[in-house]
MARKOL-21671 format. One record per residue (C-alpha): x, y, z; residue in three letters. Coordinates in steps of 0.5 Angstrom, whole numbers, plus 500, padded with zeros to 3 digits. Example, Ala and Ser with C-alpha at 12.3 -4.5 7.8 and 13.67 -1.06 7.14 Angstrom:
BEGIN
525491516Ala 527498514Ser 
***
This chain:
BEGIN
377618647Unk 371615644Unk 370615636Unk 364616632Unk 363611626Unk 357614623Unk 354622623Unk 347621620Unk 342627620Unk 335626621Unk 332632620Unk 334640623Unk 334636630Unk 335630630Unk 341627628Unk 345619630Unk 351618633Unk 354610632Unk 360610637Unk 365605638Unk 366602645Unk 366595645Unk 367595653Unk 359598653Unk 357594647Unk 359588650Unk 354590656Unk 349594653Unk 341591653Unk 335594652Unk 333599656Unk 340600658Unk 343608658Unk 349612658Unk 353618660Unk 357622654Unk 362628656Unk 364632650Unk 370635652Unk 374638659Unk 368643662Unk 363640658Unk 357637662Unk 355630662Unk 349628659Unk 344621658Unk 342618652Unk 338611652Unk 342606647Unk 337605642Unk 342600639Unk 348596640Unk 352592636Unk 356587639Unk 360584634Unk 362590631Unk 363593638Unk 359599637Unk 353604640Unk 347608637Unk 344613640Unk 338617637Unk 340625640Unk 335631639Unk 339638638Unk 335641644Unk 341644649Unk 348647648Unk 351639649Unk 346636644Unk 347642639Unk 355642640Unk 354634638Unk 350635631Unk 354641628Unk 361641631Unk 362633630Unk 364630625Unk 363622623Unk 371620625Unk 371625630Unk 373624637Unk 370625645Unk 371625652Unk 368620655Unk 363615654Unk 361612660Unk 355605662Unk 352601660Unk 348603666Unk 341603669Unk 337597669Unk 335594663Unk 327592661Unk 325586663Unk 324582658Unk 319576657Unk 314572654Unk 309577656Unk 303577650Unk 301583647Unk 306588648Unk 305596645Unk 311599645Unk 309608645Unk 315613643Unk 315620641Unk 318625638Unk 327622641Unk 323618644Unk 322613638Unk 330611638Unk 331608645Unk 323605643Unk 327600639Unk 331595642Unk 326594646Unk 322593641Unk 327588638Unk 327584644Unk 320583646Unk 319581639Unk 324576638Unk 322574646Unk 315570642Unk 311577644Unk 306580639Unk 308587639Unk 305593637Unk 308599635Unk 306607636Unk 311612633Unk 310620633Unk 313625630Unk 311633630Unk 310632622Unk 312628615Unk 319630615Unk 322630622Unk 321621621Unk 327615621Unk 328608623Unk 320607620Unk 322601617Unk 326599622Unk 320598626Unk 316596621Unk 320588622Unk 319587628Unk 312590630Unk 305586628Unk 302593627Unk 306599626Unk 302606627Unk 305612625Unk 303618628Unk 305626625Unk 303632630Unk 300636624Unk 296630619Unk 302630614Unk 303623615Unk 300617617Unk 295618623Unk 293624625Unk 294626633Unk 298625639Unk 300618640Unk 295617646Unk 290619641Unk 292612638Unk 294609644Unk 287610647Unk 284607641Unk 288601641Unk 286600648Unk 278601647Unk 279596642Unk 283590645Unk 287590652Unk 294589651Unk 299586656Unk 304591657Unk 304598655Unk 312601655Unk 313608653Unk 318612652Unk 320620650Unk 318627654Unk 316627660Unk 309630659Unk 308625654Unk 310620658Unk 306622663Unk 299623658Unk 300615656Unk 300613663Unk 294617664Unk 291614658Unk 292607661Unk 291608667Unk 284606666Unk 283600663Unk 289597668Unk 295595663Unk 301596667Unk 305602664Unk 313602663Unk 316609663Unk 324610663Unk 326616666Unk 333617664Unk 332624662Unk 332626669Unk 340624670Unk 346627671Unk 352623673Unk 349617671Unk 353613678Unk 348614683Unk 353620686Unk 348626686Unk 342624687Unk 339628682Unk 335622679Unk 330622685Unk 323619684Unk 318618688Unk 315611686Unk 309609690Unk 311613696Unk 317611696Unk 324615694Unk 327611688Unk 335614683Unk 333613676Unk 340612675Unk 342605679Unk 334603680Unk 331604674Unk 331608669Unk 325603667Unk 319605672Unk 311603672Unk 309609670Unk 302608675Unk 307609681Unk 311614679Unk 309621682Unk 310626675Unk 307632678Unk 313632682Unk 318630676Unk 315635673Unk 316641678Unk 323639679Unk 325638672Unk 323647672Unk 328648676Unk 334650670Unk 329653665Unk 330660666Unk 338659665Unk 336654659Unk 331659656Unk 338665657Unk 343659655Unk 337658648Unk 337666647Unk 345666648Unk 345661642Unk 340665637Unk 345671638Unk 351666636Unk 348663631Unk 346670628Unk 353673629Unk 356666626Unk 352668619Unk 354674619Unk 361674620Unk 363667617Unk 358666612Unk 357673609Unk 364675612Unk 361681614Unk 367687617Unk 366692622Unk 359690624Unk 357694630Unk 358701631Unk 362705635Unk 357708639Unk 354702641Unk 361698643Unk 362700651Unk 367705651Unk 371702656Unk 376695656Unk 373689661Unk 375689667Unk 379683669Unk 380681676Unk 385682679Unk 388679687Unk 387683693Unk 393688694Unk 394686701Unk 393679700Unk 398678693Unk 403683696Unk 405677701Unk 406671696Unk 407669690Unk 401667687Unk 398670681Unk 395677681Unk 391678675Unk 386672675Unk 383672668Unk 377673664Unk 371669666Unk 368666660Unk 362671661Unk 368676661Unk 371675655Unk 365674650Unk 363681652Unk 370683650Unk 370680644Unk 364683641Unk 368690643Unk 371688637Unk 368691630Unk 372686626Unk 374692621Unk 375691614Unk 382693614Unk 385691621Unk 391695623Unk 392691629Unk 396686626Unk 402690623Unk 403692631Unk 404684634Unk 411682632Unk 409675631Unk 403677626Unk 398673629Unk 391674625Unk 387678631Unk 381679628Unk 380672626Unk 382669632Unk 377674637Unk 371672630Unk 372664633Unk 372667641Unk 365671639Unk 362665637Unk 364661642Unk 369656638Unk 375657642Unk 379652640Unk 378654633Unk 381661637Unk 387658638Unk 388654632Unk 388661630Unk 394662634Unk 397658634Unk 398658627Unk 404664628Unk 404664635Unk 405657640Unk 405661647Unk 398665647Unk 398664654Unk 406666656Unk 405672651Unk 397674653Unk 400675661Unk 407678659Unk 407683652Unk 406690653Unk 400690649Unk 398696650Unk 404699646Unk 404693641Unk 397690637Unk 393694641Unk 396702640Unk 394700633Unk 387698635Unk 382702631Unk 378704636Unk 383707641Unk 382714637Unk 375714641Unk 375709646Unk 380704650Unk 382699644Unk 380691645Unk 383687651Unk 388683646Unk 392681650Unk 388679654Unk 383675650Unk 389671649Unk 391669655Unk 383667656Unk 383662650Unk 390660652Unk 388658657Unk 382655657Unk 381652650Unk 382644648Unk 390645645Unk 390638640Unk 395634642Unk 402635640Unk 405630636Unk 412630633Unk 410632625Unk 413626620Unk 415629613Unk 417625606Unk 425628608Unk 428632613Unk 430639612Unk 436638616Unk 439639623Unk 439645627Unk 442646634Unk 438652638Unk 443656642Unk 439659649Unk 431656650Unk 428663652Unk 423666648Unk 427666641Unk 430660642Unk 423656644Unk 419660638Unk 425658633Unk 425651636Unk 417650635Unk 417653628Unk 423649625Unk 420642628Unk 414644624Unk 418645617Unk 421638618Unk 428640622Unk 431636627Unk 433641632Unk 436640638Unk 436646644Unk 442648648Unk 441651655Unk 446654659Unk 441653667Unk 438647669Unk 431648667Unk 429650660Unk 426657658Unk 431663660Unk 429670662Unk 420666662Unk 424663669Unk 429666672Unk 427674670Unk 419673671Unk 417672678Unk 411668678Unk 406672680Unk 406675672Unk 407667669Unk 406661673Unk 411656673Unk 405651671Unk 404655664Unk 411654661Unk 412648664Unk 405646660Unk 408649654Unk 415647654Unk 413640654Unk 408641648Unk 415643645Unk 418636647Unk 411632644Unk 413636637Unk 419633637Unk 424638640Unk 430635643Unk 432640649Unk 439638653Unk 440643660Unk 447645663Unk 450646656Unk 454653655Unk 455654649Unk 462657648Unk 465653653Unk 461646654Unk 461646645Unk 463652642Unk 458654635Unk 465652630Unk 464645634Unk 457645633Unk 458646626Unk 463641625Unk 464636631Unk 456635631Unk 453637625Unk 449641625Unk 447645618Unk 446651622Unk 445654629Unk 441660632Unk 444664637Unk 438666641Unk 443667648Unk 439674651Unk 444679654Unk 444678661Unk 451681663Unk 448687668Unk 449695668Unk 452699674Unk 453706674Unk 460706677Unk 457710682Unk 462710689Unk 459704695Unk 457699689Unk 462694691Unk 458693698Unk 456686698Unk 447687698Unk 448691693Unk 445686687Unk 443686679Unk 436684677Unk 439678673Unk 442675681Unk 437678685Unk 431675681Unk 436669679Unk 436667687Unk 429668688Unk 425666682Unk 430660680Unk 433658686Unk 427659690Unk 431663695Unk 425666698Unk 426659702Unk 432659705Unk 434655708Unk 429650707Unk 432651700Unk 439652700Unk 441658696Unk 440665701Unk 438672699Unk 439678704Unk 435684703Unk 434686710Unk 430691712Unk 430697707Unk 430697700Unk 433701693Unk 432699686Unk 434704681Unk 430703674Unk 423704672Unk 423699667Unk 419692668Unk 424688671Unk 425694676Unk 418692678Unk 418685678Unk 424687683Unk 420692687Unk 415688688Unk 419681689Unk 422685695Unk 416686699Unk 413679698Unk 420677701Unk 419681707Unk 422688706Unk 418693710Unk 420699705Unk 421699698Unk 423704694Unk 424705687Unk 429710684Unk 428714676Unk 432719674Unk 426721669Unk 419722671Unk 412717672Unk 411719664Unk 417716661Unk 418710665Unk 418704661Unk 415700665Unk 408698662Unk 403703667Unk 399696670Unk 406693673Unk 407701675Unk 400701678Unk 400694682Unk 407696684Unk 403702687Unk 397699690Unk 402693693Unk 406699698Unk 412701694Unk 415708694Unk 417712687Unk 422717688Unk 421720680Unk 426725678Unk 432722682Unk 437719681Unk 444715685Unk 449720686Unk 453714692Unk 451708696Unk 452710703Unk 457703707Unk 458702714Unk 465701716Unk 464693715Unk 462694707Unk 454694708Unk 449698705Unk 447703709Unk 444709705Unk 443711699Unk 446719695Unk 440722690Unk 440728687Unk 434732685Unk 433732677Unk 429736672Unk 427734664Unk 431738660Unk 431737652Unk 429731649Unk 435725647Unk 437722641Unk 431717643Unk 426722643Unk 426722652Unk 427729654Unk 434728659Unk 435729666Unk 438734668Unk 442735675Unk 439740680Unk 444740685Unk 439739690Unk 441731694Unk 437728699Unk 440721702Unk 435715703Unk 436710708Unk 437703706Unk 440697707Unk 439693699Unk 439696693Unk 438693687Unk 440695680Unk 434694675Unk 438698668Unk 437694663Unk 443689661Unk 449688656Unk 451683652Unk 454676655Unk 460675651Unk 461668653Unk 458665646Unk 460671641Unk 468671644Unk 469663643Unk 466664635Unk 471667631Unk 469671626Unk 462673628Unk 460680627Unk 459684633Unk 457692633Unk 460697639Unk 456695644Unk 458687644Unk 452684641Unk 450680634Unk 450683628Unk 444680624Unk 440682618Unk 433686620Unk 428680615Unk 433674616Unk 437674622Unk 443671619Unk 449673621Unk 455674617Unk 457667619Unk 455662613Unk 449658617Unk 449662623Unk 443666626Unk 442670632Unk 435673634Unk 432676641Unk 437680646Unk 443678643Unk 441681637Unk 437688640Unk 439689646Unk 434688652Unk 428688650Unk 421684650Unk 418676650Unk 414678643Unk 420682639Unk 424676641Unk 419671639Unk 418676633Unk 426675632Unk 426667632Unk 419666627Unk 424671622Unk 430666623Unk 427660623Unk 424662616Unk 431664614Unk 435657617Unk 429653613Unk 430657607Unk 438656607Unk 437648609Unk 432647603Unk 436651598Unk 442646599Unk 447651604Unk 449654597Unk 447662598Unk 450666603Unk 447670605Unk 440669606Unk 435675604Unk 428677606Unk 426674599Unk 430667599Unk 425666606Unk 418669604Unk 420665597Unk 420659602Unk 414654603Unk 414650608Unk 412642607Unk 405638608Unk 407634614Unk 406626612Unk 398623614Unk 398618617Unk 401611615Unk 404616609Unk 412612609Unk 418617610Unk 423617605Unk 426610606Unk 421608610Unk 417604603Unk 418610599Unk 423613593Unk 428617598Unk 429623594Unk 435624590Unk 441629594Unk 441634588Unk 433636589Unk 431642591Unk 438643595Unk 436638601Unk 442634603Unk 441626604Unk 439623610Unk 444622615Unk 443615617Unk 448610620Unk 456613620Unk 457620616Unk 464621614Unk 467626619Unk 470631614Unk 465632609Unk 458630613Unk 456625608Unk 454618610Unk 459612610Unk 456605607Unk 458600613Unk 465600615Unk 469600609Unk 474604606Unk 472610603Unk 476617600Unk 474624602Unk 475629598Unk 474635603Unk 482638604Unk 481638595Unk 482645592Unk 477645586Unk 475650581Unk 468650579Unk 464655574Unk 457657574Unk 453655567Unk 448660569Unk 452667570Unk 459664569Unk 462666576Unk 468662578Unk 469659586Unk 474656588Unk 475651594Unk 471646596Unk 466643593Unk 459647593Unk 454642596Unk 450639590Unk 453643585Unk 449649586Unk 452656584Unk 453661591Unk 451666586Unk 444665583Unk 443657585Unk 445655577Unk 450648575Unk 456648577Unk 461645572Unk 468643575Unk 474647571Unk 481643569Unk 488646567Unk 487652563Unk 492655558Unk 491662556Unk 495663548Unk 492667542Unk 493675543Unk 486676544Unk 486672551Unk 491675553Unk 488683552Unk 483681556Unk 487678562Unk 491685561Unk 484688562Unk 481684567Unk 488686571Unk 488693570Unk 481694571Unk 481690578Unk 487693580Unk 483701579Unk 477698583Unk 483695589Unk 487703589Unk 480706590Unk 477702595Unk 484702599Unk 484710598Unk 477710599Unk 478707607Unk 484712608Unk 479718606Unk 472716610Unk 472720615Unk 467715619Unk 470710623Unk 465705620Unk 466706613Unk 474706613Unk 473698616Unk 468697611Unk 473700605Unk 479696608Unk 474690607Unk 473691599Unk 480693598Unk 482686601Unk 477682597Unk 479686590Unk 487683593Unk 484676594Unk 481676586Unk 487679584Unk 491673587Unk 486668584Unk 487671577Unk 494671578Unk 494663580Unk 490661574Unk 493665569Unk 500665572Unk 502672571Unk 505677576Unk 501682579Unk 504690580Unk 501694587Unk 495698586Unk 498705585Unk 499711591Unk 497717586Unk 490714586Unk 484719586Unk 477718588Unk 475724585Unk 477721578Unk 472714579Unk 467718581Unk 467722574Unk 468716571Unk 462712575Unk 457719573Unk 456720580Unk 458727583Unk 464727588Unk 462730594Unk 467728599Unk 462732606Unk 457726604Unk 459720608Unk 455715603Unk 458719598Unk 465714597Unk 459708597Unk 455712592Unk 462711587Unk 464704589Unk 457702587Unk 457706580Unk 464703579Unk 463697580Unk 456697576Unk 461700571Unk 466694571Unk 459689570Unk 458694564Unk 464694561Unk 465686562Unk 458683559Unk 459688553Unk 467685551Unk 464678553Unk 459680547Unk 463681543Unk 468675543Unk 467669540Unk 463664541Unk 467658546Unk 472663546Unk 477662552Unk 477671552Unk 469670552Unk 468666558Unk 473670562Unk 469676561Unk 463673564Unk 467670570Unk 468677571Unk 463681571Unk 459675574Unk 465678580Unk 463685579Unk 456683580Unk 456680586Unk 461686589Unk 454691586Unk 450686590Unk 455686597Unk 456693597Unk 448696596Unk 447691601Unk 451695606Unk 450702603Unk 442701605Unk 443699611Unk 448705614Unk 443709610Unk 439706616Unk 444706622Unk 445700622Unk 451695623Unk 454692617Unk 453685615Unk 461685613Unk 
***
């Protein structure tokens, strides 16, 4: 990479370029070219070094914005930028010498290359004579430059606004008729080259033309330079690019220099329509600029391979847009005021303002966009059901097809210059957090805590990172070299990824969180246990999951064996049962490896299966057979236990599902298929490795983790979980979706001080992330002030030992006393609510993040204290018979455990109240009626309604809050009865707040956090 040290504009066109390349300075002489390249996919130009600087090290070059090189050169590229590839110094340089008179011509960019050669002839002994033009006044530089070394200097403008009117062979001819110059040297177009050596040529003066604008390698490669000079063919690369002008065949030049100015003048007038785009959609911000009459009705196609080839190997079948392809897509984007299409990507990527960048042609711009929410353009751009998601919201689809997001995407994943991936530095870490599973969840969360300051650590169970993207996906929808580009862009930001590590075996979550210290951990394990039907003949040894199936080939390579050592035997004839698109990667896996017929067996119609309708439809066209409205009755197995056929019945759609799916319903009518493989494709359940070795871990029915919708936190302290393991089988992006969630609320627990449980969605949208450290900024310890532990809740930076009970540093080797197995008393000095236990970290209070105070011995003597200990007992004690009678009189199971839960919380504060004020507790009375709370809550009893026992417990325990704050009112300031009426209901509070939290959510359907 080459930097530029100086940008100067010299006018509208014509800018200055100062390079730093010592190797080229230290080499470079007048006359002397090189060859410059932008960046990847852009094309190599020439430039004539118009200065160098040896000592400093650097090249100047004089540019005109003419093409779409030079104009990507003046107004894309900044002083202290970086390019490609900058290559020279080459070609010949000028010979220089005690010649007499030299007249050194430039014209127009012509001038800046003019220079150096000026310089060296005049310091050669040469009296030198200088003639520069410029169409008009402005559009003049370096004329003092010139001025120093030149005896004579004319200054020629086009339009007579400045110096002599004219071309520069006007003045030329004139000086010649005057007095006959040695040597002439002229330098700029080709037709002015041209014109001064036919104005020369008459008078007899030699004539040097350089001839560096015809080049294109620049190394004598392409032969692009050639010239014919004086009869014979010279390469202006390696030969020139100075010339006497005389023997050189300009017509010929000229001829061929014509040859690109068709596709120049469609690259100009492409260039005038983005610039005209650019002004209205960033300079005026304009939104819905076009119309939708005039927006083709329908999305660009994208190539596809032929189906005959593709259906024989694994190379990828959609092969993306062409850049012509995707800008046409693009501006079938209206840029509307109020996109909707937002709303629908789970990871909420800011689509109209990344395909605004794609439309004026800045793709990097486009993916910086992107990147901004979403790391994997090119994972999600080739595997997302778009069609359901971003683009289902599109404004357009209610007239049209909607815009090819998804497709847009994959273009600028592919095809923009991703910036470098650095590890960010930050003035302090924001802790330690281990990643459990590296499939989309897991690499999402990863990539977003690195970027807030974590140090994250991902486990995986397999020996190569990114879970279901490797072994679920076959390749031919996602290239193995796409998830390797971006896992080792993880692995540059700072991502530490260890492979064969299965957690709940290998380490359990407990140990992650204590062994190896880990603030937090996110469980982002998939749900990769297989479904079957239970259906007789599934015993037989070809019948396979998806999960084994695809495992063998995509992972294991088992389409290769035994060149590979891992086998997979599906014979002849294949059945996969299920529509969804892990039964298409099945089907279509199937027939590439060699299966002559392959069949896919649903129990619903083409309508309702969950497959996006493009893998139905590349299914289709590779060979594959649908049997829709059947399903499996019995897997036929010959006498020696294989697959031999397969029982279907037919079905018919009946009324609709819970889902909104209308059921199949059975015909009676059965037909047997022949086969002699088949493989279940049904979806998958949860993986009980990790969830059965996490004591404590709140599961819902169906095995999986329960977590909060916003926040991904589980019931756990400093636990998350996201993806399948949470939802069920489902898609890369809602995963994705999930790990973006999580990583905000593990950022905003770590960056409180661990003291809030649990999280919410407002504790994670209140967080905001840190500025990383430019560079030569120090890191905390590093030659700045180390914050104190207690700000903003971070904990200290873990350098050296740490004490193995309480996770603090240990100083050297010496002895030390830790106070992890004290039992403490704390109580908040914001809303008074006592803890008990260890320590909370740095003093913060796990209710509202006030100071914590440590409590000593109490006694408890004056008459008014002790009313209000009878008070508190009394009223605990009515809140634990309500919710122990609550539980046995909910009707729903999930209630009746919810309720069981409260009446052993009210039992644990009743035996704290009686630890610290040493008095006996009675049981709560059996003859408790829940009617009687609900009158004195106000709330109606209505013992049909489930939510109803949750609307009184909420209304008595807000009751309670009521009742304490007004009695703490009313006691004396100081007093001992005052602070234990705000202990109180700072408890009732925190009961309000739990049991809202669970009532919104059964409202809901969903699980309980407790």
């Amino acid at each position: 990479m080459y930097k530029i040290v100086r940008h100067e504009t010299f006018s509208p066109t014509t800018f200055l370029w100062e390079v730093e390349a010592p190797d080229v300075a230290r080499s470079a002489e007048a006359g002397h070219f090189v060859m410059l390249r932008l960046h990847e996919g852009s094309e190599r130009i020439p430039l004539t070094v118009a200065d160098y600087d040896r000592k400093a090290g650097t090249i100047t070059m004089v540019v005109q914005a003419l093409g779409k090189t030079t104009k990507e050169m003046m107004e894309n590229y900044k002083q202290g930028d970086v390019f490609e590839d900058f290559v020279g110094p080459l070609g010949v340089p000028q010979h220089v010498g005690k010649v007499g008179h030299v007249v050194l011509v430039g014209g127009g960019l012509g001038v800046a290359p003019v220079y150096p050669q000026l310089r060296a002839f005049k310091e050669a002994g040469n009296r030198t004579t200088s003639i520069v033009g410029f169409r008009n006044k402005d559009l003049r530089f370096w004329e003092d430059r010139f001025g120093k070394y030149s005896d004579e200097l004319i200054v020629c403008t086009d339009d007579g606004s400045y110096g002599k009117p004219g071309f520069v062979t006007v003045a030329l001819k004139e000086l010649l008729e005057k007095q006959k110059p040695d040597l002439v040297v002229a330098i700029g177009p080709l037709p002015m080259m041209n014109a001064c050596v036919e104005t020369t040529r008459p008078f007899g003066v030699k004539t040097m033309v350089s001839l560096n604008a015809i080049m294109v390698d620049g190394t004598g490669m392409c032969g692009s330079c050639r010239v014919t000079v004086d009869g014979q063919v010279k390469f202006a690369c390696v030969e020139g690019p100075d010339f006497d002008g005389h023997k050189v065949d300009f017509k010929e030049l000229l001829t061929r220099q014509r040859r690109f100015k068709g596709q120049e003048q469609v690259a100009n007038q492409d260039y005038e329509h983005v610039c005209n785009l650019e002004k209205q959609l960033f300079e005026e911000e304009k939104r819905n600029y076009k119309k939708l009459k005039e927006l083709d009705p329908h999305q660009t196609h994208m190539p596809e391979r032929d189906a005959l080839e593709r259906a024989r190997n694994f190379k990828e079948v959609n092969l993306g847009y062409s850049l012509q392809d995707a800008l046409k897509e693009a501006e079938r984007c209206i840029q509307c005021a109020k996109p909707t299409c937002i709303a629908g990507c789970p990871v909420s990527i800011d689509i109209p303002r990344f395909i605004r960048h794609l439309i004026v042609r800045d793709l990097d711009g486009a993916l910086q966009v992107i990147y901004e929410t979403n790391i994997f353009p090119s994972i999600c751009g080739r595997v997302c059901p778009q069609e359901t998601q971003c683009e289902a919201q599109c404004i357009i689809v209610k007239k049209m097809d909607s815009v090819g997001i998804g497709r847009l995407e994959r273009f600028v994943g592919d095809n923009a210059r991703a910036p470098k991936a650095v590890a960010p530095r930050f003035a302090r870490k924001l802790g330690k957090v281990a990643v459990v599973g590296s499939g989309p969840a897991g690499l999402t969360v990863a990539a977003d805590l690195v970027r807030y300051g974590a140090d994250v650590t991902v486990y995986e169970a397999l020996h190569v990172v990114g879970g279901v993207l490797r072994y679920g996906i076959p390749s031919f929808r996602l290239p193995r070299d796409i998830i390797e580009r971006e896992v080792n862009r993880l692995k540059d930001m700072g991502v530490k990824i260890e492979t064969n590590k299965v957690i709940g075996k290998t380490f359990t979550v407990p140990q992650l969180m204590n062994e190896k210290g880990f603030d937090a951990v996110f469980l982002g394990v998939g749900a990769g246990a297989p479904t079957f039907l239970g259906i007789p003949g599934e015993f037989a040894g070809q019948v396979y999951s998806a999960n084994e199936f695809l495992t063998r080939v995509n992972l294991m390579g088992g389409d290769k064996f035994p060149f590979l050592d891992t086998p997979v035997n599906i014979g002849k004839s294949v059945v996969v049962i299920g529509a969804g698109n892990t039964a298409m990667d099945c089907l279509r896996v199937s027939k590439r490896i060699g299966a002559a017929t392959v069949r896919c067996v649903y129990r619903r119609t083409e309508a309702e299966a969950p497959a996006r309708i493009e893998e139905i439809r590349h299914a289709k066209e590779e060979g594959i057979d649908f049997f829709f409205l059947h399903a499996p009755v019995e897997i036929y197995t010959d006498a020696e236990g294989n697959v031999r056929g397969m029982k279907v019945e037919e079905m018919k759609l009946g009324d609709p599902d819970e889902k909104g799916r209308r059921k199949p319903v059975p015909t009676g009518q059965y037909k047997d298929l022949e086969c002699d493989t088949v493989i279940y494709a049904l979806g998958t359940k949860a993986n009980p490795i990790v969830t059965q070795s996490t004591p404590g871990l709140g599961l819902n029915k169906w095995g999986n983790i329960v977590a909060d919708d916003n926040t991904q936190a589980t019931n756990l302290p400093g636990v998350f979980a996201g993806g399948d393991i949470v939802t069920g089988g489902a898609t890369v992006i809602l995963a994705m979706g999930a790990g973006r969630r999580a990583a905000r609320g593990i950022a905003a627990w770590l960056h409180g001080g661990k003291s809030k449980w649990p999280i919410t969605k407002e504790d994670a949208e209140a967080y905001v992330p840190p500025t990383p450290l430019k560079a030569g900024e120090a890191e905390a310890g590093q030659g700045s002030a180390a914050p104190h532990a207690h700000d903003h809740g971070a904990r200290p930076m873990e350098t050296g030992k740490i004490c193995p009970k309480c996770r603090q540093p240990i100083e050297g080797d010496e002895e030390y006393i830790c106070c992890a197995d004290a039992k403490l008393e704390w109580r908040c000095e914001a809303c008074a609510k006592v803890s008990e236990g260890f320590a909370f970290p740095y003093g913060q209070c796990p209710a509202c993040g006030g100071k914590l105070a440590p409590l000593g011995e109490r006694t408890v003597e004056s008459a008014q204290a002790m009313e209000a200990i009878r008070t508190a007992f009394e009223i605990e004690l009515g809140g634990m018979a309500f919710y122990s009678k609550a539980a046995k009189e909910a009707k729903d199971p999930v209630l009746q455990e919810l309720f069981a839960k409260f009446a052993e919380m009210e039992q644990e504060h009743m035996d704290t109240l009686s630890r610290r004020y040493h008095a006996d507790v009675k049981t709560a009375s059996e003859g408790f009626k829940t009617e009687r709370a609900a009158v004195y809550a106000g709330i109606d009893n209505n013992p049909q309604d489930p939510a109803n026992l949750f609307r009184i417990a909420i209304a008595f325990e807000q009751r309670a809050v009521r009742f304490f704050s007004e009695k703490g009112a009313q006691a004396a300031e100081g007093s001992p009865e005052r602070q234990l009426y705000k202990e109180l209901a700072a408890e009732e509070r925190e009961h309000v707040d739990l049991l809202t939290t669970e009532y919104n959510r059964f409202k809901a359907g969903k699980a309980g956090m407790l």
